[in-house]
N, CA, C and O atoms as a GROMACS GRO file, in nm:
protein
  588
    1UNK      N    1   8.458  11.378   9.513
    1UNK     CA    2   8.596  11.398   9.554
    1UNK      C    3   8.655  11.506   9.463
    1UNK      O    4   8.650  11.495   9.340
    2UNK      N    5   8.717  11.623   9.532
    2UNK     CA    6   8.780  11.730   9.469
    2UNK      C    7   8.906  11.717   9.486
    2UNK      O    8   8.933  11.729   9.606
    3UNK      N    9   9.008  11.696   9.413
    3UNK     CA   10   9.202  11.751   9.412
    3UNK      C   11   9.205  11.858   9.336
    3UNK      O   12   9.171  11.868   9.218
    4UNK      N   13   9.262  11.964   9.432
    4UNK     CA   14   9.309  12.084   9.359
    4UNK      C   15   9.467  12.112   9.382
    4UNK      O   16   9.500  12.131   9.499
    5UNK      N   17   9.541  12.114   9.309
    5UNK     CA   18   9.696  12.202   9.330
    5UNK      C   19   9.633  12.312   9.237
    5UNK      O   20   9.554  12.292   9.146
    6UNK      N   21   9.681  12.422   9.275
    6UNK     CA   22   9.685  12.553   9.299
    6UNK      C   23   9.802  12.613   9.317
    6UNK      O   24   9.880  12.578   9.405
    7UNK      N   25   9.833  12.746   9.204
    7UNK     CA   26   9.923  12.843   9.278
    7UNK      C   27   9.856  12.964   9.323
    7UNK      O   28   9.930  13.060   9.344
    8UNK      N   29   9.750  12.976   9.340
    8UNK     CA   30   9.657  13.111   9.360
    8UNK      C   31   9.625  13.073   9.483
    8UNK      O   32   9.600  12.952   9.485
    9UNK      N   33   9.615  13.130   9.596
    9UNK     CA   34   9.534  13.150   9.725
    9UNK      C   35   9.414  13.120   9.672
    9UNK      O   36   9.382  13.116   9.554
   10UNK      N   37   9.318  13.090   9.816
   10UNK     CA   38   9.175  13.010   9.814
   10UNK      C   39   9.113  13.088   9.941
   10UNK      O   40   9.188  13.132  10.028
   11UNK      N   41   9.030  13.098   9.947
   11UNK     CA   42   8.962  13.145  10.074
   11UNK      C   43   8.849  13.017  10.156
   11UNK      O   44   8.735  12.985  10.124
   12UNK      N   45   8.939  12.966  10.273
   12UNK     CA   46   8.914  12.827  10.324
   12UNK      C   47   8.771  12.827  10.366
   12UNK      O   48   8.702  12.725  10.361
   13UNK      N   49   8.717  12.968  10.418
   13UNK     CA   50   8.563  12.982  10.449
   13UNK      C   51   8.484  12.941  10.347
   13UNK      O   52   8.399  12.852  10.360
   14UNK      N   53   8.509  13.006  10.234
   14UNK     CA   54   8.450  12.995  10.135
   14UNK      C   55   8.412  12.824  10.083
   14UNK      O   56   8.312  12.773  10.033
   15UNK      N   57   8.509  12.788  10.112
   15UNK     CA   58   8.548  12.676  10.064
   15UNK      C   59   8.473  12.533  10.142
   15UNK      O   60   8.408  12.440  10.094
   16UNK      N   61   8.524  12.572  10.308
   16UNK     CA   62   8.405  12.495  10.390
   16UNK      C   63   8.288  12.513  10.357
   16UNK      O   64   8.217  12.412  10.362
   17UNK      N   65   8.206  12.674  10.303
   17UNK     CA   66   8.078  12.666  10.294
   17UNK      C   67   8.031  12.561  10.138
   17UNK      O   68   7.929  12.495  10.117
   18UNK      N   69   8.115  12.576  10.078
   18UNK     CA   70   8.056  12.498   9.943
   18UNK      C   71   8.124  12.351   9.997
   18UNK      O   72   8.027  12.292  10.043
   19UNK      N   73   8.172  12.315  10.004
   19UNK     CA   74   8.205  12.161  10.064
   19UNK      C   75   8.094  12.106  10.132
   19UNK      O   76   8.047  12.005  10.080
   20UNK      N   77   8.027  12.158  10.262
   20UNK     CA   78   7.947  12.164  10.387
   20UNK      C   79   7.796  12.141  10.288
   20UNK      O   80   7.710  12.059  10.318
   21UNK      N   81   7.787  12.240  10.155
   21UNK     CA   82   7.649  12.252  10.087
   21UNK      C   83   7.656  12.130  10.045
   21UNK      O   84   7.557  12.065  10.077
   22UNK      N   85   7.772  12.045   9.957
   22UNK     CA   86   7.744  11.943   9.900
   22UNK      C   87   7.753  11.850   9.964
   22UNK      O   88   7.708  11.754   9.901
   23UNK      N   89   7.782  11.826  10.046
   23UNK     CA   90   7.769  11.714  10.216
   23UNK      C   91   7.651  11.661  10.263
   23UNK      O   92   7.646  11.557  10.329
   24UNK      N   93   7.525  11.749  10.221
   24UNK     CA   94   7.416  11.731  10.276
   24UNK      C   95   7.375  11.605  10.317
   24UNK      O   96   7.384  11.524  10.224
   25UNK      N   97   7.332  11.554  10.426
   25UNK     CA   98   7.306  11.425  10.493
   25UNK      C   99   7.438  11.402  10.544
   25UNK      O  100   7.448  11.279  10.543
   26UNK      N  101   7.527  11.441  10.580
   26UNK     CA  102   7.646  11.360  10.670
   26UNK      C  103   7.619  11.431  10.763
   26UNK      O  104   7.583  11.548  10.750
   27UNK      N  105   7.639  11.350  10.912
   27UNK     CA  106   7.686  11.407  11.016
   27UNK      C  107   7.763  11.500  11.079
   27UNK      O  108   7.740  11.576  11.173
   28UNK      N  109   7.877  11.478  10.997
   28UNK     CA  110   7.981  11.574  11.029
   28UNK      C  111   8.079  11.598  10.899
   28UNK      O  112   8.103  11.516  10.810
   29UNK      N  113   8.121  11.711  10.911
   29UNK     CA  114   8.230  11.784  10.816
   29UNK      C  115   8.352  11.839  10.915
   29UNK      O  116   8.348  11.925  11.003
   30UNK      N  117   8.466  11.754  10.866
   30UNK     CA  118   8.633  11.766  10.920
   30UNK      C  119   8.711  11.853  10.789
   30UNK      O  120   8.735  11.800  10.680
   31UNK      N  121   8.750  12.020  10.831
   31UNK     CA  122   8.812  12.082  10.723
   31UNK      C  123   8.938  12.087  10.827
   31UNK      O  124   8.921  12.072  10.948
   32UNK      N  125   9.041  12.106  10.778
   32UNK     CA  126   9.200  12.163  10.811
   32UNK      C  127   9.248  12.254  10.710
   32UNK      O  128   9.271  12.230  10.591
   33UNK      N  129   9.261  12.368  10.776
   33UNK     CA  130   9.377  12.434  10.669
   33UNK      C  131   9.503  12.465  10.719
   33UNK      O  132   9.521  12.528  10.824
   34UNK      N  133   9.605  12.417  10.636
   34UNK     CA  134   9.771  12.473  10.699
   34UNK      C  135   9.780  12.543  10.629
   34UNK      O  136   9.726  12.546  10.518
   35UNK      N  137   9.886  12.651  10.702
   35UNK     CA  138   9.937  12.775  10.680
   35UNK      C  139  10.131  12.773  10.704
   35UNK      O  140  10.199  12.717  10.790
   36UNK      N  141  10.163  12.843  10.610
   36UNK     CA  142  10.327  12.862  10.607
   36UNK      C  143  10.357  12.894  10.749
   36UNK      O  144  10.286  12.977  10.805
   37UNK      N  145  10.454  12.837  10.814
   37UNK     CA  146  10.479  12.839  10.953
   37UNK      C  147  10.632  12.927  10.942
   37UNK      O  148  10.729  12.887  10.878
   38UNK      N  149  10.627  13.032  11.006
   38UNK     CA  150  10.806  13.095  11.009
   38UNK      C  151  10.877  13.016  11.116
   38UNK      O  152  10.832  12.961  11.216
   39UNK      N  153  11.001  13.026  11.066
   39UNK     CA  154  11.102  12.957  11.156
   39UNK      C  155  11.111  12.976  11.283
   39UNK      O  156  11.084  13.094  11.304
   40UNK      N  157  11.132  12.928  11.366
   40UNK     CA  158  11.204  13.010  11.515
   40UNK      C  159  11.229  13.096  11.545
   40UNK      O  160  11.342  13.065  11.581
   41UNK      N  161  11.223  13.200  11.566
   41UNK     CA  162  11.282  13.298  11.603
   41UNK      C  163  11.287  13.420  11.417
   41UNK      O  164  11.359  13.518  11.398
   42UNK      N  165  11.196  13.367  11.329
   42UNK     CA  166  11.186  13.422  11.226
   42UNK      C  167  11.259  13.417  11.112
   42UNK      O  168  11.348  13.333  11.100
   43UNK      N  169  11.228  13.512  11.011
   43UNK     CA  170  11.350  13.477  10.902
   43UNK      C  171  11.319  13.405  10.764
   43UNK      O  172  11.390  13.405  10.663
   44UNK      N  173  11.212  13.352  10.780
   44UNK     CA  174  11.148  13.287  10.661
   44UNK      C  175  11.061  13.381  10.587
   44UNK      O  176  10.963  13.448  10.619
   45UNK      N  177  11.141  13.360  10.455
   45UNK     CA  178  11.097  13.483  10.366
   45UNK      C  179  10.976  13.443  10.295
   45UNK      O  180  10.883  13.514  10.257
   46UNK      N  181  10.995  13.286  10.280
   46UNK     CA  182  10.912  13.219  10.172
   46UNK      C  183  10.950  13.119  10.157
   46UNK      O  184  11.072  13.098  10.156
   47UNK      N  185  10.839  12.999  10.134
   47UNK     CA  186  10.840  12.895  10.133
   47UNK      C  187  10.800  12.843   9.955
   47UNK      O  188  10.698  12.861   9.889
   48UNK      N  189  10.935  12.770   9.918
   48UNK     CA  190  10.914  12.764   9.757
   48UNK      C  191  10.862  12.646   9.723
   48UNK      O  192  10.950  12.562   9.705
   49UNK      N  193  10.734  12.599   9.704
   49UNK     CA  194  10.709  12.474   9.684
   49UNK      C  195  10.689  12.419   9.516
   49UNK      O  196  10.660  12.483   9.415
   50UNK      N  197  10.716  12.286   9.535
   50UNK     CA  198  10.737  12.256   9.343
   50UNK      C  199  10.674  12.138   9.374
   50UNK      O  200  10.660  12.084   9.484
   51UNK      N  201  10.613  12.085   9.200
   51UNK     CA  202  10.569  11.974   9.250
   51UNK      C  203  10.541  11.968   9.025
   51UNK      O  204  10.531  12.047   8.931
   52UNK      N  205  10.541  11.761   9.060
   52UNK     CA  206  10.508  11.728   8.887
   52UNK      C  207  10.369  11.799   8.861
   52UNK      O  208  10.298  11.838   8.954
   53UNK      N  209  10.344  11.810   8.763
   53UNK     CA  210  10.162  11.866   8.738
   53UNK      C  211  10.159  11.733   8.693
   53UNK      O  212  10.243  11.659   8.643
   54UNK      N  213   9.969  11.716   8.744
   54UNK     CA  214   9.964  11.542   8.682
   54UNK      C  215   9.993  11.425   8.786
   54UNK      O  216   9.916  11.345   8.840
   55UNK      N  217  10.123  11.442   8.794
   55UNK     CA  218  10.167  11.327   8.896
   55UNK      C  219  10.141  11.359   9.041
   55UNK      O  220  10.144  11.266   9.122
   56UNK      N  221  10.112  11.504   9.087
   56UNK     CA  222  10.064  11.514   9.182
   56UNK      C  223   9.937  11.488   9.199
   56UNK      O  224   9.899  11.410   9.286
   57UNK      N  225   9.870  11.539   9.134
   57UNK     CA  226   9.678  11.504   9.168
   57UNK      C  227   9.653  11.388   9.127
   57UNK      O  228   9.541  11.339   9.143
   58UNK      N  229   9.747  11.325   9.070
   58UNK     CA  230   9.715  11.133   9.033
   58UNK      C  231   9.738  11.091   9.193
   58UNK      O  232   9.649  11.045   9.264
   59UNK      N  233   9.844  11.109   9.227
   59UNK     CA  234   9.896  11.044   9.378
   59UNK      C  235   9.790  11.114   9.453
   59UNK      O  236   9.700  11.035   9.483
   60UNK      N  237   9.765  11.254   9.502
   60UNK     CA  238   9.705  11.214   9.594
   60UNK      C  239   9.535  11.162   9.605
   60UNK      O  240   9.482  11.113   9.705
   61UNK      N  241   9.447  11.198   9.422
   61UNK     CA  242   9.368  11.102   9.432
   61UNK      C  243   9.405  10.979   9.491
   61UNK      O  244   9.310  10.912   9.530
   62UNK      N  245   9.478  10.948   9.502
   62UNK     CA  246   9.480  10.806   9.481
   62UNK      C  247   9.478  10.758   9.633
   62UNK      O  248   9.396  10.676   9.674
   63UNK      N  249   9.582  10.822   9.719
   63UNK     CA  250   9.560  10.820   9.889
   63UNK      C  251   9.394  10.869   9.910
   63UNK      O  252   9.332  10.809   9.998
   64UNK      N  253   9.320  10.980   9.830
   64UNK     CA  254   9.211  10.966   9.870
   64UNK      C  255   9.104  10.857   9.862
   64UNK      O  256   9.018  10.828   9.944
   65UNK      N  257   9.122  10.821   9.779
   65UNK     CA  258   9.054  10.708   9.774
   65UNK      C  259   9.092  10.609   9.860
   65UNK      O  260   8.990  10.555   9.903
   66UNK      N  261   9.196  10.558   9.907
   66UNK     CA  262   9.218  10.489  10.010
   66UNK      C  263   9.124  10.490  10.132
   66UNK      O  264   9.058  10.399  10.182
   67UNK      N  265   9.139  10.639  10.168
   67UNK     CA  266   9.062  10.659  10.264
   67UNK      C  267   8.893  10.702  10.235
   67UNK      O  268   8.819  10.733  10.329
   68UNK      N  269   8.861  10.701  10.136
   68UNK     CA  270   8.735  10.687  10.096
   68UNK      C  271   8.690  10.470  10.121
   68UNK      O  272   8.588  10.417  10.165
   69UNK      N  273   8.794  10.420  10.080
   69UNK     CA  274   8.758  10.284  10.112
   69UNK      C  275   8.782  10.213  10.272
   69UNK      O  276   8.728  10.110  10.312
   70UNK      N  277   8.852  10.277  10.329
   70UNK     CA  278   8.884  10.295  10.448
   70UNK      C  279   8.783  10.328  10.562
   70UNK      O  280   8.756  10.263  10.663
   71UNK      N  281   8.743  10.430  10.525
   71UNK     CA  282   8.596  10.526  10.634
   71UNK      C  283   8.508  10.548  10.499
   71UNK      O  284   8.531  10.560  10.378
   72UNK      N  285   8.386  10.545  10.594
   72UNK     CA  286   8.257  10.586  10.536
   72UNK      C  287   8.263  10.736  10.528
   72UNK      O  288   8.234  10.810  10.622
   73UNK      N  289   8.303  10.774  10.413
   73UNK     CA  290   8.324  10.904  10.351
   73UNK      C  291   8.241  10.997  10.264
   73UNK      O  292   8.281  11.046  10.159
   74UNK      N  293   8.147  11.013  10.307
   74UNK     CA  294   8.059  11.101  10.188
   74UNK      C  295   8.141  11.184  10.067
   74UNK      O  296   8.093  11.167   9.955
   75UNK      N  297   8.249  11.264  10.076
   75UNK     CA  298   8.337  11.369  10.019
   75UNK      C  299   8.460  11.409  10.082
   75UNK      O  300   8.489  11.431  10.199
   76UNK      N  301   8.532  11.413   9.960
   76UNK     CA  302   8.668  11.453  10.059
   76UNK      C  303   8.714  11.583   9.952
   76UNK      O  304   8.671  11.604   9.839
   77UNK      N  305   8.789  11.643  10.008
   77UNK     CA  306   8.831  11.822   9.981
   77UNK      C  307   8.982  11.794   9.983
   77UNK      O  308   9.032  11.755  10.089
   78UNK      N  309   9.079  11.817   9.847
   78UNK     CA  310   9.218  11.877   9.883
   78UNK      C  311   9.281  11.921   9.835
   78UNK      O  312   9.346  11.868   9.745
   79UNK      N  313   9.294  12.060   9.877
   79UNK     CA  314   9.330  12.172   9.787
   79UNK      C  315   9.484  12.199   9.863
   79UNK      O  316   9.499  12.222   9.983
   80UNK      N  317   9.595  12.190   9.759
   80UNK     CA  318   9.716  12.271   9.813
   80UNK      C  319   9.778  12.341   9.712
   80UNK      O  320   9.756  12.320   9.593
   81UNK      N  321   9.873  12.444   9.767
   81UNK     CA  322   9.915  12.514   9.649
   81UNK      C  323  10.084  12.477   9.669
   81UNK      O  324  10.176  12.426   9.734
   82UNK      N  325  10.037  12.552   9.553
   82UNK     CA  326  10.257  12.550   9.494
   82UNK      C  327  10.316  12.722   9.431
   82UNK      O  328  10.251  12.803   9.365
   83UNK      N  329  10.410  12.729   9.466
   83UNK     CA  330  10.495  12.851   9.401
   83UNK      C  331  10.542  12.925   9.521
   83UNK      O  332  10.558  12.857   9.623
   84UNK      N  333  10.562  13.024   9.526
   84UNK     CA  334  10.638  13.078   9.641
   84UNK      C  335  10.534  13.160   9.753
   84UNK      O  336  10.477  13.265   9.724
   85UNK      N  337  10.526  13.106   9.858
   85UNK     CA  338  10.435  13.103   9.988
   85UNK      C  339  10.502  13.203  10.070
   85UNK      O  340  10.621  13.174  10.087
   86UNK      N  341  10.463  13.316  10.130
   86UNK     CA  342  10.498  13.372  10.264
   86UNK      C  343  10.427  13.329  10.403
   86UNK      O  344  10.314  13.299  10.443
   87UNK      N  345  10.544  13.342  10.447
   87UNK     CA  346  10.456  13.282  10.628
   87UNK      C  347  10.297  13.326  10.647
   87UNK      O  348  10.285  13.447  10.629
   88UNK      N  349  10.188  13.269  10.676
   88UNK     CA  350  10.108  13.308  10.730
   88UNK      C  351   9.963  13.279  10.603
   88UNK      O  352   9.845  13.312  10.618
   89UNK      N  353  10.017  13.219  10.502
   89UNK     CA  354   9.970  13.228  10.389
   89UNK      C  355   9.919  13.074  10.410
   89UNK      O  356   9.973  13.000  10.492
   90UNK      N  357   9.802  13.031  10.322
   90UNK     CA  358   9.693  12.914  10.341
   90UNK      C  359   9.837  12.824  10.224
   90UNK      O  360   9.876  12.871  10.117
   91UNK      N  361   9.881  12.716  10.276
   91UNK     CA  362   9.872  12.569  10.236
   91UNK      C  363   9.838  12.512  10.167
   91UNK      O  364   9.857  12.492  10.047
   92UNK      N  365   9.771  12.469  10.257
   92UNK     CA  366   9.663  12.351  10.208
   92UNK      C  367   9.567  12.296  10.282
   92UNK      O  368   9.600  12.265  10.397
   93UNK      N  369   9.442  12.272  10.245
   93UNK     CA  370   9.322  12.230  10.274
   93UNK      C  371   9.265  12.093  10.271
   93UNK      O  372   9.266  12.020  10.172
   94UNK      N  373   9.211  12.060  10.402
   94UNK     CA  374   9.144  11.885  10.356
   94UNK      C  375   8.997  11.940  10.407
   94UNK      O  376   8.958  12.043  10.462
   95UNK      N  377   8.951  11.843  10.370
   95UNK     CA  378   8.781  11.864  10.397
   95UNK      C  379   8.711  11.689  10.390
   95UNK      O  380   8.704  11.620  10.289
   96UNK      N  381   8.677  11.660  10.496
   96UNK     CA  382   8.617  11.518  10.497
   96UNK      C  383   8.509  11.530  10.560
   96UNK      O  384   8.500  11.582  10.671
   97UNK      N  385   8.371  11.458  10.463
   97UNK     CA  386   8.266  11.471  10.537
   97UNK      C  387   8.202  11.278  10.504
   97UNK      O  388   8.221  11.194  10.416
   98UNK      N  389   8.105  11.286  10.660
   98UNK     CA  390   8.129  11.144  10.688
   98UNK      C  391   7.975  11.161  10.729
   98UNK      O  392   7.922  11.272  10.722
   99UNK      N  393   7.890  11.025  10.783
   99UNK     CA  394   7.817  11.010  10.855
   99UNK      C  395   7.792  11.040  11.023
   99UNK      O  396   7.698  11.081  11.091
  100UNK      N  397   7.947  10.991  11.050
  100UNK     CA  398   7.978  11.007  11.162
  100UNK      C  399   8.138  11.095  11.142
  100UNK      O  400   8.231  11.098  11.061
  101UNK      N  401   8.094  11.163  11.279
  101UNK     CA  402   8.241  11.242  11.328
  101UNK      C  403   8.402  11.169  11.339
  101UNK      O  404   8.512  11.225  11.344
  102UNK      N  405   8.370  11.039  11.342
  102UNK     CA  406   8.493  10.941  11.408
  102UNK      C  407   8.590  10.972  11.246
  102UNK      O  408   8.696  11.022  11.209
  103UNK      N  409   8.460  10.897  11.185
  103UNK     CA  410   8.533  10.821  11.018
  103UNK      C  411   8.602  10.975  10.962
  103UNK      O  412   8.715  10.978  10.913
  104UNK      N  413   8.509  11.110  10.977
  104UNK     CA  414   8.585  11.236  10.895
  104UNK      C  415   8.689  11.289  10.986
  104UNK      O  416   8.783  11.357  10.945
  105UNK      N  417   8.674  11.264  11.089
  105UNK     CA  418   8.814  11.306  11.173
  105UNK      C  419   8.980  11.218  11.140
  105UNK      O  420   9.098  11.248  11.120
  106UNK      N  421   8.894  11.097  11.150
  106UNK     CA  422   9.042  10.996  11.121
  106UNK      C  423   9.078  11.007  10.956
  106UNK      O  424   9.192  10.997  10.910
  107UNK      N  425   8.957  11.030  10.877
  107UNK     CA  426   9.028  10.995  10.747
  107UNK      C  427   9.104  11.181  10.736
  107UNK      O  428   9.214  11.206  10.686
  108UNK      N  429   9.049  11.241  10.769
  108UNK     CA  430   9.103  11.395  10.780
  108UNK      C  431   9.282  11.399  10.805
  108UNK      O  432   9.374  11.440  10.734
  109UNK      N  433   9.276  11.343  10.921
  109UNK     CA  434   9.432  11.300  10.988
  109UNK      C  435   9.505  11.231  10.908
  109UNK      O  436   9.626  11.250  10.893
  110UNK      N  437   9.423  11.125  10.838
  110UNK     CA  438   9.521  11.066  10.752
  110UNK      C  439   9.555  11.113  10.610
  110UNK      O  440   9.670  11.101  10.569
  111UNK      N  441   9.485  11.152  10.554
  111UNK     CA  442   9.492  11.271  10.440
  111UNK      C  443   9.631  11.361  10.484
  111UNK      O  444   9.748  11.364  10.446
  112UNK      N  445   9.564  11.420  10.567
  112UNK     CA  446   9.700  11.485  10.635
  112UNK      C  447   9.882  11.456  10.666
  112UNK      O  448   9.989  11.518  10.656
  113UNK      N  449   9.855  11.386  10.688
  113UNK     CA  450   9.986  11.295  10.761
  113UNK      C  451  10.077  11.249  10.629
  113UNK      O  452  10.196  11.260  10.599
  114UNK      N  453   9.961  11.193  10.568
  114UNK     CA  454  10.000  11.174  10.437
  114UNK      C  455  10.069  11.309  10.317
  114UNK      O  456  10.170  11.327  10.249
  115UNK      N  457   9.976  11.359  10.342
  115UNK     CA  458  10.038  11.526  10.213
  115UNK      C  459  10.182  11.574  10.357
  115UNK      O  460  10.294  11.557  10.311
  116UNK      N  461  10.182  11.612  10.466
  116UNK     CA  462  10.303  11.616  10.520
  116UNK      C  463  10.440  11.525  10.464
  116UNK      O  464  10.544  11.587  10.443
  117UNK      N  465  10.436  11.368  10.441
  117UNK     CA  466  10.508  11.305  10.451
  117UNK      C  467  10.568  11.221  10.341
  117UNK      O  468  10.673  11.157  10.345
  118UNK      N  469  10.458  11.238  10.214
  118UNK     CA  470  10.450  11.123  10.100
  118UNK      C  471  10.414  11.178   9.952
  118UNK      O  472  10.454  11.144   9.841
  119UNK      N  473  10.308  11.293  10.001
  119UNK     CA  474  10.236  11.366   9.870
  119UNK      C  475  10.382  11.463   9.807
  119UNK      O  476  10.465  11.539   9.857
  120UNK      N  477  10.357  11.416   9.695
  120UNK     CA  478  10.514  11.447   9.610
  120UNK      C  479  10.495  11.601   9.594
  120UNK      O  480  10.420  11.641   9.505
  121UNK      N  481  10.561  11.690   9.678
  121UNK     CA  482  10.579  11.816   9.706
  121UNK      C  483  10.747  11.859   9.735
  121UNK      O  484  10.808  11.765   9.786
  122UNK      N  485  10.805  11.942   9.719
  122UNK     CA  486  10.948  11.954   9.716
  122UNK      C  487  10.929  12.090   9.794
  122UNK      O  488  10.860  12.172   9.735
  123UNK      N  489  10.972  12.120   9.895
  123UNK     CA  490  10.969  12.210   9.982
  123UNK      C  491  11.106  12.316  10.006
  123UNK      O  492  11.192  12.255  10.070
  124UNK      N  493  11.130  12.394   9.987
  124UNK     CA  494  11.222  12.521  10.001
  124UNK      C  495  11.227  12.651  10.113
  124UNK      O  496  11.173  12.761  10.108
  125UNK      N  497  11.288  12.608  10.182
  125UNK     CA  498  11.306  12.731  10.298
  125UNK      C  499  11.428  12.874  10.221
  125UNK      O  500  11.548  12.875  10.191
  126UNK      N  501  11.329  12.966  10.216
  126UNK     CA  502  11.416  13.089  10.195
  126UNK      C  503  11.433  13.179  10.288
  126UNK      O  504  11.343  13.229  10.355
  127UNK      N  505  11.557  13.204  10.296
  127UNK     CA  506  11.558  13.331  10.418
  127UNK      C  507  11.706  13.409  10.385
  127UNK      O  508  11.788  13.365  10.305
  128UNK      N  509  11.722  13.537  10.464
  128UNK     CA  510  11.827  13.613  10.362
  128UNK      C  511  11.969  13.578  10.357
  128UNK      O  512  12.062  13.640  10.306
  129UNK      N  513  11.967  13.440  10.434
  129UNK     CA  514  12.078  13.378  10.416
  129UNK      C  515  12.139  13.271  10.280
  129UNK      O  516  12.254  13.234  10.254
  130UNK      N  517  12.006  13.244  10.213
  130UNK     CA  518  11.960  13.167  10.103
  130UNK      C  519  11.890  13.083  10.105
  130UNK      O  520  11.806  13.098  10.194
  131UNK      N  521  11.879  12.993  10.048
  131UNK     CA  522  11.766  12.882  10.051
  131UNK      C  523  11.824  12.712  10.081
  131UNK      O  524  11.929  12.658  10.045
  132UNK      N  525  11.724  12.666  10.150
  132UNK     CA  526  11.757  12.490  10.184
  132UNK      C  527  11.657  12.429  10.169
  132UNK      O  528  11.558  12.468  10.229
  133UNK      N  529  11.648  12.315  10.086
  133UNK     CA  530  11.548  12.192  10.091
  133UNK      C  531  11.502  12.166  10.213
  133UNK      O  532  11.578  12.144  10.307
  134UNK      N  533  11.377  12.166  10.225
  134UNK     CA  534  11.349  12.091  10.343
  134UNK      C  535  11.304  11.964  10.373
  134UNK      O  536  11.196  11.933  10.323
  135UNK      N  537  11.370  11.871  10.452
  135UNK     CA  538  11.418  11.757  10.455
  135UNK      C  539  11.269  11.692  10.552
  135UNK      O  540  11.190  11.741  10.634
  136UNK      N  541  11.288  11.565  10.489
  136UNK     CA  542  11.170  11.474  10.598
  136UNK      C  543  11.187  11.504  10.756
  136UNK      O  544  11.298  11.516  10.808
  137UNK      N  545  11.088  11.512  10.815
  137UNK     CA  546  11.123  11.456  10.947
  137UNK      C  547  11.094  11.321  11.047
  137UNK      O  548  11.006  11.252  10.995
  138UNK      N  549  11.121  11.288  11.120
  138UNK     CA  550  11.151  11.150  11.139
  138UNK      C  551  11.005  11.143  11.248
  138UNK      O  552  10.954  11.041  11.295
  139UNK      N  553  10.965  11.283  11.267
  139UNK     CA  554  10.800  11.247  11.348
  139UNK      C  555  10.711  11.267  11.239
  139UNK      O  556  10.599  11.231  11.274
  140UNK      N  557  10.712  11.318  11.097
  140UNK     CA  558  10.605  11.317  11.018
  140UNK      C  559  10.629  11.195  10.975
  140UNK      O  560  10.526  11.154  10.922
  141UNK      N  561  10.734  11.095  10.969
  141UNK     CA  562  10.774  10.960  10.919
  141UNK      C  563  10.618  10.875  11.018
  141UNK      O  564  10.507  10.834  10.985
  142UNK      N  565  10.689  10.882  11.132
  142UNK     CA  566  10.650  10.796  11.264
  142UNK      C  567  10.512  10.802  11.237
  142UNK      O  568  10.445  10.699  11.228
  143UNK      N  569  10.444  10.968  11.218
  143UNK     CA  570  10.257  10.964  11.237
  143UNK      C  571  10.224  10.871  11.122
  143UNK      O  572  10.108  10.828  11.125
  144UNK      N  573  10.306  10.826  11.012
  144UNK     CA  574  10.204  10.765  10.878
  144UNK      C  575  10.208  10.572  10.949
  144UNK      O  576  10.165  10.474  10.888
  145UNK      N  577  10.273  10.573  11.088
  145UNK     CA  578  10.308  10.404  11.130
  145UNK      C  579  10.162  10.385  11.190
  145UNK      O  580  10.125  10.268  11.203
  146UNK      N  581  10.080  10.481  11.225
  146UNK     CA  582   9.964  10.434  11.293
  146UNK      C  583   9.847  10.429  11.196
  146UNK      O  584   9.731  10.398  11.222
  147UNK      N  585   9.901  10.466  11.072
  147UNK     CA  586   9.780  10.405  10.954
  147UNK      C  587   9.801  10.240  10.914
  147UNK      O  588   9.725  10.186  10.834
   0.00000   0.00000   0.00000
């Protein structure tokens, strides 16, 4: 099991290929990478993300392991970054590799759902109007009810 926070970009290819090498014998390998999404109609200069050092990679070890006890998990991958993001720019990364496709897909999703909704990240929308917290939403709430 790898946790990375990061303020440096990662190159996600790269990253599946060394994940995928140390996997050997699983069935399947589930990677996701998110990317800074611009607003509607544009305008997002940058996305300012903050987060504790420490208290972040404690927490989300700690959801990983959940789902390491959860699904039959060979390895799990999760790399996200922090500091100031422009649209179009890599996130964050999960990587779950399993025996079967079912267990790295679902624990993938839930990894996920989870760093959306729980993983202690403080999120900042900038645009040349200034900047706003960005607030929970009540469907990233809803996806963590089917874990």
């Amino acid at each position: 099991m790898r946790i990375v926070v990061q303020q440096e970009p990662f190159k996600p290819g790269a990253e599946m290929d060394a994940f995928a090498e140390g996997a050997a014998g699983s069935g399947a390998v589930v990677t996701f990478t998110g990317i800074v999404r611009d607003m509607p109609g544009g305008g997002l200069q940058a996305m300012q993300i903050e987060h504790y050092p420490g208290m972040t990679e404690r927490s989300i070890a700690e959801i990983a392991g959940q789902a390491r006890e959860r699904w039959s998990l060979a390895d799990v991958l999760v790399i996200h970054r922090h500091g100031s993001l422009r649209p179009g720019e890599q996130i964050m990364m999960v990587a779950t590799a399993a025996p079967h496709r079912k267990d790295a897909f679902e624990a993938a999703e839930f990894l996920m759902d989870y760093l959306k909704s729980r993983a202690p990240f403080w999120k900042k929308e900038v645009t040349a109007d200034g900047a706003d917290w960005v607030a929970a939403r009540d469907e990233d709430e809803d996806a963590l009810s089917r874990w």
